[in-house]
C-alpha positions, 0 to 999 in steps of 0.5 A: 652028871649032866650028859645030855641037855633037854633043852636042845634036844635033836630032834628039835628043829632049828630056830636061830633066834632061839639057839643064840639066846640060850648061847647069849644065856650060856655066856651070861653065865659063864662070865661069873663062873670065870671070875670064880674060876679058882673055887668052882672050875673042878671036876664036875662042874666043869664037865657039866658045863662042857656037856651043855655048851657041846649039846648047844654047839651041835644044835646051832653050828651045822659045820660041826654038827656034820663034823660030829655025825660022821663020827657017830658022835652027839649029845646023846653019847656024850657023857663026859667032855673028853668024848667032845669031838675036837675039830682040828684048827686047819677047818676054820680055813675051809668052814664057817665054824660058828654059831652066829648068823651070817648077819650076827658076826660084827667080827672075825680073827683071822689066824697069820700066816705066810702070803698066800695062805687061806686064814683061819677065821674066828667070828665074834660078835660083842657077846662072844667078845666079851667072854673072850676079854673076860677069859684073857684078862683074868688068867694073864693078870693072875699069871703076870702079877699074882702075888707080885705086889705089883700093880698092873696100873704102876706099868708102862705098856710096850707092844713090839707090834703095829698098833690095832688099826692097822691090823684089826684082824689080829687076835693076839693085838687085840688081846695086847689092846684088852690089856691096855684098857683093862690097865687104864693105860692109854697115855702109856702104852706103845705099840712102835709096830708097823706093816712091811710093803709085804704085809709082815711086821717090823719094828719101828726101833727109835720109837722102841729105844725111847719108851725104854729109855724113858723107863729109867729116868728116876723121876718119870720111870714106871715098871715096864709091861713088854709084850711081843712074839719071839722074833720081835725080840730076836730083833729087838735083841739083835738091834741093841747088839748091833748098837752095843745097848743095855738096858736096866729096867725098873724092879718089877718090869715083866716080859711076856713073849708068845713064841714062833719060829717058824719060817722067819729065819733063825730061832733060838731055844728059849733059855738062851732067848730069855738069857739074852733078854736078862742081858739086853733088858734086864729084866730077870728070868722069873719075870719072863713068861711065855704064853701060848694061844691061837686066834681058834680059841678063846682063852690061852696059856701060860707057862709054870716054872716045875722042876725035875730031878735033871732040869728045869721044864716050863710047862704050860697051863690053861685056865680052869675053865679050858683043858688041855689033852696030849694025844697020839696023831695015830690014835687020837687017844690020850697019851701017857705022862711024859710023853709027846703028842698033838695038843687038844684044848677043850675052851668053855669061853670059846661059847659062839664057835666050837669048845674042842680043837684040835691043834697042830702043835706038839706037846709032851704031857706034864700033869695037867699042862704040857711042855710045848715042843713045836709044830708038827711035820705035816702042818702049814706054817702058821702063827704070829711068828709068821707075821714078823719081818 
């Protein structure tokens, strides 16, 4: 067991050239390891990666490492990585939380909110960017298309948001452009968003109606990728009511929704959402997932279809180099199977910033993933969801 990593011992002095190059060093190796993350992200080697990513994050990121003194907790003490101190989403508002210089941070997520809320602020740089793309893609295609027999390049891409120009700052839009590159879709993506006067999004709905229309012509129709938050398919959905329209799109279309609620006006349980995009779209529920990501982290998750003796439960998995604790508000200690608590992820791609955050969003613990159950009380609103109008 790796608890403590000689080369960034504490009593070192601070050298920000040196701690970026073994940071850069950290991520060179860490894009292999996702790429293999099936046969290696067990166990051990994903607790010693944790220790070492800990003991350089507490070296280079002086927030932190003032948030992890005042709980008495190092490197030094650490010897597995559920005693990594997480660092609640709420402080990225208020500190610079990251390992990058000030001159080293090309680009920043900013978390979405209600007008006049203090974002939280994410920094990249192409390093840090390029875990981040590497960790996305590899877990959504496999959680999208894995063992479908579909090829993600035979899909036609819709984004129900505007388009990266417009809002460059958005993690989720940036996740959905990584997408378009990585599937070589550039003349068949659309992203038929735009900006409100008051910032939020809306849909801009003819251009909607004719990529889906244009799905189902029998010479040109490709399987259709549809990607969205909740509420740009409540409108979605809301729209084709009005007009009485149907839609039956080509087998093996997919339809990835990234929930939220909150604020914006009525909100739906998730089955009667998915029914209604059976409905509407036609797309069946085996091939409607649900993710669930924030612009703090790096790498997101996915829901699994488990069945229980009275219902079915999607529960949510990160990928194998992430782990996800469901913990107690009072307490701050794991709690038992089946029971409800804060989320608490633990990201080996968040490399330049903090590995352990600690959410503000409930889940009920379910093996090694969780059934999201939405925000807690006392936190501020916050989320895609909020973006939509």
């Amino acid at each position: 067991m790796l608890s403590y990593h000689p080369a960034v011992a504490e009593n070192q002095p601070t050298n920000k050239n040196r701690m970026t190059s073994e940071l850069s060093n950290f991520a060179a190796r860490l894009l292999p390891f996702l790429r293999d993350a099936a046969r290696q992200a067990q166990g051990e080697k994903f607790n010693e990666l944790a220790l070492e990513l800990f003991a350089l994050q507490y070296k280079s990121n002086a927030a932190y490492r003032t948030i992890c003194g005042s709980r008495g907790l190092t490197p030094r003490v650490a010897e597995h990585w559920t005693q990594i101190p997480a660092v609640p989403t709420a402080a990225f508002k208020e500190l610079e939380l990251t390992c990058l210089p000030p001159d080293e941070r090309t680009f920043v997520f900013h978390s979405s909110g209600t007008t006049g809320q203090k974002p939280s602020r994410h920094f990249h740089n192409a390093e840090s960017l390029a875990v981040y793309e590497a960790s996305l893609w590899i877990w959504f295609e496999k959680k999208l298309f894995s063992n479908s027999g579909l090829r993600m390049a035979a899909c036609e891409l819709l984004a129900l948001t505007p388009p990266p120009e417009l809002v460059p700052h958005s993690s989720l839009i940036h996740m959905f452009e990584t997408v378009r590159q990585k599937t070589g879709g550039a003349s068949r993506t659309t992203f038929p968003g735009k900006l409100a006067v008051d910032g939020s999004w809306a849909l801009d709905f003819d251009a909607v109606i004719a990529a889906l229309s244009a799905s189902q012509q029998p010479a040109t129709g490709n399987p259709q990728l549809i990607l969205g938050t909740a509420f740009s398919f409540v409108h979605l959905l809301d729209f084709l009511e009005g007009k009485n329209l149907r839609f039956n799109l080509p087998a093996g279309s997919r339809v990835m929704e990234t929930g939220g609620y909150k604020n914006r006006s009525r909100s739906m349980p998730k089955a009667e959402l998915h029914a209604l995009i059976t409905e509407r779209l036609g797309v069946q529920p085996e091939n409607i997932v649900c993710e669930y990501g924030m612009s703090e982290l790096s790498s997101q998750a996915y829901n699994l279809r488990v069945r229980s003796a009275e219902r079915g439960i999607r529960s949510f998995h990160f990928p194998p180099w992430a782990r996800v604790q469901i913990v107690s508000p009072e307490t701050g200690r794991e709690v038992a199977e089946g029971e409800t608590g804060l989320i608490r992820v633990f990201d080996l791609a968040n490399v330049f910033s903090v590995m352990a955050i600690q959410t503000e969003d409930l889940g009920v613990r379910r093996g090694g993933g969780f059934e999201l159950v939405g925000r807690a009380e006392f936190s501020e609103p916050r989320g895609c969801s909020l973006m939509t109008a």
